[in-house]
N, C-alpha and C positions, 0 to 999 in steps of 0.2 A: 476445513471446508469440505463438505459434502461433495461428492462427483455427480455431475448434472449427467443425467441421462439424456442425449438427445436423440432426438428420430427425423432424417430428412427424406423427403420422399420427391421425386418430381418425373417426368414423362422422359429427360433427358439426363439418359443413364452416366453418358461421359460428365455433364456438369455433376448430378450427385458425386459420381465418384473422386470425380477432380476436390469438390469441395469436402467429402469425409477426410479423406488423405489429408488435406492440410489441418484441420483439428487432432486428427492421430498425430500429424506428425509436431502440431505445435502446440496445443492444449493437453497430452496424453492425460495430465496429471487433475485435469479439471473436469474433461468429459469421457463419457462414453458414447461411443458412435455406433448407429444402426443407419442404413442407406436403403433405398429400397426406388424402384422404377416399377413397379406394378402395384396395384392397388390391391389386386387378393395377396399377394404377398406381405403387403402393408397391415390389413385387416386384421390378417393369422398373427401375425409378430403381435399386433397389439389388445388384441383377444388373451395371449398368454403373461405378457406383460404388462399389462395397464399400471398396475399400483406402483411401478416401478419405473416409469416414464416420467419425465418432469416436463420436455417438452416438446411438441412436433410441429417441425418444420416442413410445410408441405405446400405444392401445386392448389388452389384453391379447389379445383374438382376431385382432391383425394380425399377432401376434408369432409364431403357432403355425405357418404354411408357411414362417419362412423358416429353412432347413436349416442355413445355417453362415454363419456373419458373423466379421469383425475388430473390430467395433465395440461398444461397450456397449450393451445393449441395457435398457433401461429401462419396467416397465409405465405408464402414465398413467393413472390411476386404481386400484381396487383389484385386486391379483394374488391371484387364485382361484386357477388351477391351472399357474398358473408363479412359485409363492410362493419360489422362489429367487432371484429375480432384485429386482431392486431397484424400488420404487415410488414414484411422487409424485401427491400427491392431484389429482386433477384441475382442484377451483374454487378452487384457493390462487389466492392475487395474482399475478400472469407475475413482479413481482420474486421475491416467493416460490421460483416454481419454478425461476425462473434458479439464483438462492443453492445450492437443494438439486442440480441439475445439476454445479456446480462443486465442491459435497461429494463428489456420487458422483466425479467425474473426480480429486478427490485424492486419495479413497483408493485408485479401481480404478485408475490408470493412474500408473505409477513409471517406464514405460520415460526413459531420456535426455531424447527429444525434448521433457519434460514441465520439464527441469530448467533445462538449459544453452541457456534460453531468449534471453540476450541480455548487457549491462552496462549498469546502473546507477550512475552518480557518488552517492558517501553524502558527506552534507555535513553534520557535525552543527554544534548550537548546545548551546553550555557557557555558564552563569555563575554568578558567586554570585546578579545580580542577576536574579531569576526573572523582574519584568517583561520587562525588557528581554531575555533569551532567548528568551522565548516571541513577544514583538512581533515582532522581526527572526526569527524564524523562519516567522511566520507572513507576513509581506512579501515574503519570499525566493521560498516558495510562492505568489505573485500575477505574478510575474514573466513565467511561464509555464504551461499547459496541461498543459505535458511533467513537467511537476513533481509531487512530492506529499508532502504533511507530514504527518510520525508523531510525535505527542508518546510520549516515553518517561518521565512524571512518573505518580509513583505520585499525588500528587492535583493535576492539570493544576488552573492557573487559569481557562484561557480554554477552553471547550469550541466545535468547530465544529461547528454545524446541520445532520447528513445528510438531507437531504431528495429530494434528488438519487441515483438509484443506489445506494443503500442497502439492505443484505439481511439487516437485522437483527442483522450481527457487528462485533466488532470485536477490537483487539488480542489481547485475553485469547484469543478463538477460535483464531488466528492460535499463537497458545503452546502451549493446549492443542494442538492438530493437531501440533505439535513433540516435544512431549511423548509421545504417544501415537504418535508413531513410526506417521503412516498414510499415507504417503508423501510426494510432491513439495509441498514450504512454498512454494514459488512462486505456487503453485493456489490457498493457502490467503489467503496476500498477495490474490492478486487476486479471490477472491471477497469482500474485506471493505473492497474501496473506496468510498466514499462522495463525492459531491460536496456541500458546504452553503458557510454562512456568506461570502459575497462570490465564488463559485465556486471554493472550495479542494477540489482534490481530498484526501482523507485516509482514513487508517483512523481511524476510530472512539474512544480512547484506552483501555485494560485496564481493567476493572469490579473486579476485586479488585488494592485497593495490592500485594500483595507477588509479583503473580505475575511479574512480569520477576526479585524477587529471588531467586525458588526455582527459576530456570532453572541448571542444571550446565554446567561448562565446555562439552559439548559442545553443549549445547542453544544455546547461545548463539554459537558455532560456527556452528550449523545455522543460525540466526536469521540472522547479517549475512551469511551467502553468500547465501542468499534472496534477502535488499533487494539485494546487489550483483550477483545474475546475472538480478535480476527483468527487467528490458531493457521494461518495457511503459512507464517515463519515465524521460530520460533522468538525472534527479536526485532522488536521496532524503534531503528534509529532516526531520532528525532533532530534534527537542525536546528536549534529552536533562534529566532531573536532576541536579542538582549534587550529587557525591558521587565518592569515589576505589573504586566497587568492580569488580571482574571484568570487568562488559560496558563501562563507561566506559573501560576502559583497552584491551579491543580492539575498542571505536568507534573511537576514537582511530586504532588503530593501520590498521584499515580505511579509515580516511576519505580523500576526496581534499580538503576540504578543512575543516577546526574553525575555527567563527567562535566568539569569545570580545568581546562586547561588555560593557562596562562604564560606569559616571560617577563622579563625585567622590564618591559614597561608597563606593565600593566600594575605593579607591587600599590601604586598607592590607591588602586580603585579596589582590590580585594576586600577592604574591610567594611565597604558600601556591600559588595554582594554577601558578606559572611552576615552582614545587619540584616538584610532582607530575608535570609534563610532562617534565621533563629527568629524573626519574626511572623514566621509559616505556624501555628500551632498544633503540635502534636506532629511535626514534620520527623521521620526515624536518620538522622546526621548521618548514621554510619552508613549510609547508602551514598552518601557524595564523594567524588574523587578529585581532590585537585590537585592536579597535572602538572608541575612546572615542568618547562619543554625551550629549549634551547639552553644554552651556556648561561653562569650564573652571573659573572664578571663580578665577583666578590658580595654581591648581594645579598644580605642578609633577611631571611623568608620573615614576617610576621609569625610570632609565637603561636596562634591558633592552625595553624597551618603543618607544625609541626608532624612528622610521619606523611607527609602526600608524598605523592608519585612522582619519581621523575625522569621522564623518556629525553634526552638533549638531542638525539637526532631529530623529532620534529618539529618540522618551521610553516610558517604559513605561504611559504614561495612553490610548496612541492605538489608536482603536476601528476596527484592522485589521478587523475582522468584521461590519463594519455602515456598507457602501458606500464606503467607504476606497478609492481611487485615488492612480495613480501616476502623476506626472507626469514627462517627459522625463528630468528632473534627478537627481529622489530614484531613479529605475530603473535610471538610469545608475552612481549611487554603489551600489546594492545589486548589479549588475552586473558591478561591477570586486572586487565580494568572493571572487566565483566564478572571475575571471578566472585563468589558469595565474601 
């Protein structure tokens, strides 16, 4: 992801500086900050800078001498007589106005640079057994910083805590912006990161069950190029629900790699999902991992199954989201699931 340049400018030097301080202190990675309380100050900064500015945030009267810009220009506060341009309230929360920045920048700016931002590894988690998808999904995501986990269940069991980085959206936003066709979904992706529950980075999970299923072929198209050209972490752990429709079948075919964990009661529903995958065409097998996870109690695994993975400390009881740590061992095993 590109570093947004921003420029705030307004008459009230403690508010600017109060509000750059919190994007240094919590966006360092996404923006660059310039501040400024006077307007020849302002001018000069952007006489030298112009082509390098993405966007300015400013007092409406700073906005009126500057003649011609590349950048978005945005009022900060109420827009009296530059009512065309875009505005953001002034005493919102800095999360607040972060969120709404990154609206304006997905609708107004579609160039490339906004798109073909990077690569993303998509790793989804499939099973029948919903504990155990979701646990090891959300494990996988502890791993690493670089990470982040998107449950795609119309009713998630486990919800994670945004307390962290949070701009009030989640999935459903992320769709809707798909749907309405208002530019770069990459934008949209990363305005609706959140960090909670044991420091997981994630979106949010969709507010109405059926919105991932009223997405069109192509919307869903639009959706996994997004996670895979997002490039802001290097792996996108997927939650997926269990079911054979449209977007499951091109997860699948997107992923670099589908973990599939399962335990002894699940043994007589495997051979339903092993039917569904080898009926994927041109789907690459060696990319699936399936996980037996818990004790085996003399169980004998189906033949095609032979050589998977098997971790017996995980269960679907374990409270990933409530100070849950990884020791050397168990990081190591959820480490080799990812491995090529």
């Amino acid at each position: 992801m590109p570093v947004i340049h921003l420029v705030l400018a307004d008459h009230d030097l403690e508010y600017v500086n109060h509000l750059s301080q919190w994007f240094i202190e919590n966006k360092q990675h996404q923006f660059k900050i310039a501040a400024f309380s006077e307007k020849e100050s302002l001018k000069k900064y952007i006489s030298e800078n112009n082509q390098n500015i993405n966007v300015l945030l400013a007092a409406e009267d700073f906005l009126f001498d500057i003649a011609s810009y590349n950048f978005i220009p945005v009022v900060l506060g109420q827009a009296v007589k530059l009512s065309n341009l875009s505005a953001i309230d002034k005493y919102k929360p800095a999360p607040s106005i972060c969120g709404e920045i990154m609206s304006i920048l997905t609708g107004g700016e579609t160039e490339s640079k906004w798109y073909n931002t990077g690569k993303s590894d998509l790793v989804v988690c499939y099973s029948v057994n919903i504990y155990l998808k979701s646990t090891i999904a959300l494990m996988l995501s502890l791993l690493s910083d670089n990470y982040i986990y998107i449950n795609l269940d119309s009713f998630p069991i486990y919800l994670v805590d945004g307390k962290i980085r949070s701009y009030g959206r989640n999935l459903s936003d992320v769709l809707y912006h798909i749907k309405s066709r208002k530019g770069n979904p990459v934008m949209a992706l990363e305005s609706s990161v959140a960090t909670g529950g044991n420091q997981i980075n994630h979106i949010p999970p969709i507010d109405n069950p059926t919105d991932l299923w009223e997405l069109t072929d192509d919307e869903i198209d639009i959706f996994i190029e997004a996670l895979k050209t997002w490039g802001r972490f290097s792996k996108v752990i997927t939650d997926h629900e269990c079911n054979a429709g449209p977007l499951t079948i091109k997860l699948f075919e997107a992923a670099s790699c589908i973990i599939i964990p399962f335990d002894t009661t699940n043994l007589h529903q495997l051979s339903r999902i092993n039917s569904m995958i080898n009926g994927i065409h041109g789907l690459n097998c060696d990319k699936i991992r399936w996980v037996f996870c818990g004790n085996s109690d003399g169980s004998v695994l189906p033949r095609e199954l032979d050589g998977c993975y098997e971790i017996r400390w995980i269960n679907g009881s374990i409270p990933v989201l409530d100070g849950f740590t990884l020791d050397s061992y168990k990081r190591s095993q959820l480490e080799g699931l990812l491995s090529d």
